[in-house]
N, C-alpha and C positions, 0 to 999 in steps of 0.2 A: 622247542619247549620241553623235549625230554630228554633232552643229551644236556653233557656239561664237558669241561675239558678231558675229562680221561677215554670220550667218546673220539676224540682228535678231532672233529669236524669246526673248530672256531674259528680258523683263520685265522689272518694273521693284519687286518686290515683295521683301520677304526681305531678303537680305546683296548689294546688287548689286555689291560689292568684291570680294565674291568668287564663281570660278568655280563653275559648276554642271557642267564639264566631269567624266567619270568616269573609272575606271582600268580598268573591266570589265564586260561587258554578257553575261547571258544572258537570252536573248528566249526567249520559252515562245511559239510558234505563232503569233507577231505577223504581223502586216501589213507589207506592206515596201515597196507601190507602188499607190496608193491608188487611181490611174486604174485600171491592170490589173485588181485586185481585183473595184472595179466592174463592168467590162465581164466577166469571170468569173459574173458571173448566181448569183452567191451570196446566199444572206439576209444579206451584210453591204451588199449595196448599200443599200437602206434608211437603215440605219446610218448609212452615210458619208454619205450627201446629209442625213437630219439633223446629225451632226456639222460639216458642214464648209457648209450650208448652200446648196446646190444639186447641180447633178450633175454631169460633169468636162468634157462639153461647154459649161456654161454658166459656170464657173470654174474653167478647167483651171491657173493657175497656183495657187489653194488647194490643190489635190490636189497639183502636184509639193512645193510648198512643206511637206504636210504628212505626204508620204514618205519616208520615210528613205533609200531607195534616192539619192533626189536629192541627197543630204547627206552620201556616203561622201568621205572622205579619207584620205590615209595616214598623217597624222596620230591619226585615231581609234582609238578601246580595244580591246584583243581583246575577241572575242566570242565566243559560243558561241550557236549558234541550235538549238530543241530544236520538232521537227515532228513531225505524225500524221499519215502516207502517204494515212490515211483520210479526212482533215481536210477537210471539206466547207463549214466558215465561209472559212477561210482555205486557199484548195489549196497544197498541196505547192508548187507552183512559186513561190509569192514567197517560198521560204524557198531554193529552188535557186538559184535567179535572184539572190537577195541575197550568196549563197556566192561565187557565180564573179563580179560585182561587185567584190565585198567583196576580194576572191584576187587581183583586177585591179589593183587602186590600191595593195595593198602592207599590205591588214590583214590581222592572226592573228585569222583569221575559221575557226570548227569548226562542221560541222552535223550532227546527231544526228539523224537521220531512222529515227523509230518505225515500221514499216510497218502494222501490224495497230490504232492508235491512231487518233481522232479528234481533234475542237477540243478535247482534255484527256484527260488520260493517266490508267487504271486499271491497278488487277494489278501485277503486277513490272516492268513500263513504268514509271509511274508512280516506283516506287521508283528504277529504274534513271535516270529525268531528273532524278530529287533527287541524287542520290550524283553524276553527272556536274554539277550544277551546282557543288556544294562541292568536287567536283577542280579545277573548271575557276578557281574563286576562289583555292583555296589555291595551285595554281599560279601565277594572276596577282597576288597581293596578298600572297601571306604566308611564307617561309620553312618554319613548320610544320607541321604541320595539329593542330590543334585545335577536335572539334564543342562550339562551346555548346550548352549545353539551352535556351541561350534565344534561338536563333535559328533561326527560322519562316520556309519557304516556301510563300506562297501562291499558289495559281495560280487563274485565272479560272473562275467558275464555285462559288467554295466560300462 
């Protein structure tokens, strides 16, 4: 959602004519600075170093490259970032940190900071990140609001 082709990350697969660029991003308790993360001594380090294939001392430009943090412009989609205070995969602060970034360069960036939630939202939490993510689209994308019944948010972990 924050890179475009001068970032090279498009690939070369699909419709390469056309953009993959979006109108509107809400992140459910993502990662947002892949190095920090790491060094956070979370169970997502592991993770990362299989994903991205070593650790950030030993290829620290995979890691910015593969941050979002590093990829803000103000050019980019509003967003809406949705966090668990409790959040022990991913802490609270890559979701703070990405906010006042994001506030910096000139994006309509909103953060939703659940206090009593973890890496995934139950209870009326839960309800209440669904109903803010369909405000947060019909505000950016649509004139009305209208729930399909056939449109499903899934979040990590189901």
């Amino acid at each position: 959602a924050v890179t475009d082709p001068s970032n090279q990350l498009e690939g070369t697969g699909g419709f390469p004519e056309a953009s993959s660029r979006v109108q509107a991003v809400v992140n459910f308790y993502g990662p947002t600075d892949l190095r920090s993360l790491h060094a956070s001594g979370t169970k997502a380090a592991p993770m990362l170093e299989q994903l991205l294939g070593s650790t950030p001392t030993e290829i620290p430009d995979a890691y910015q490259t593969a941050s979002p943090m590093s990829h803000l412009t103000s050019d980019d989609p509003p967003m809406l970032t949705i966090q668990g205070g409790r959040d022990k995969v991913v802490p609270p602060d890559q979701a703070v940190r990405f906010d006042l970034k994001a506030k910096e360069v000139g994006i309509d960036h909103q953060l939703l900071m659940l206090p009593e939630q973890a890496h995934g939202f139950a209870g009326d939490d839960r309800q209440k990140a669904i109903e803010a993510s369909f405000e947060f689209f019909d505000q950016h994308l649509k004139t009305t609001r209208a729930h399909s019944p056939n449109v499903v948010l899934m979040m990590a972990g189901e």
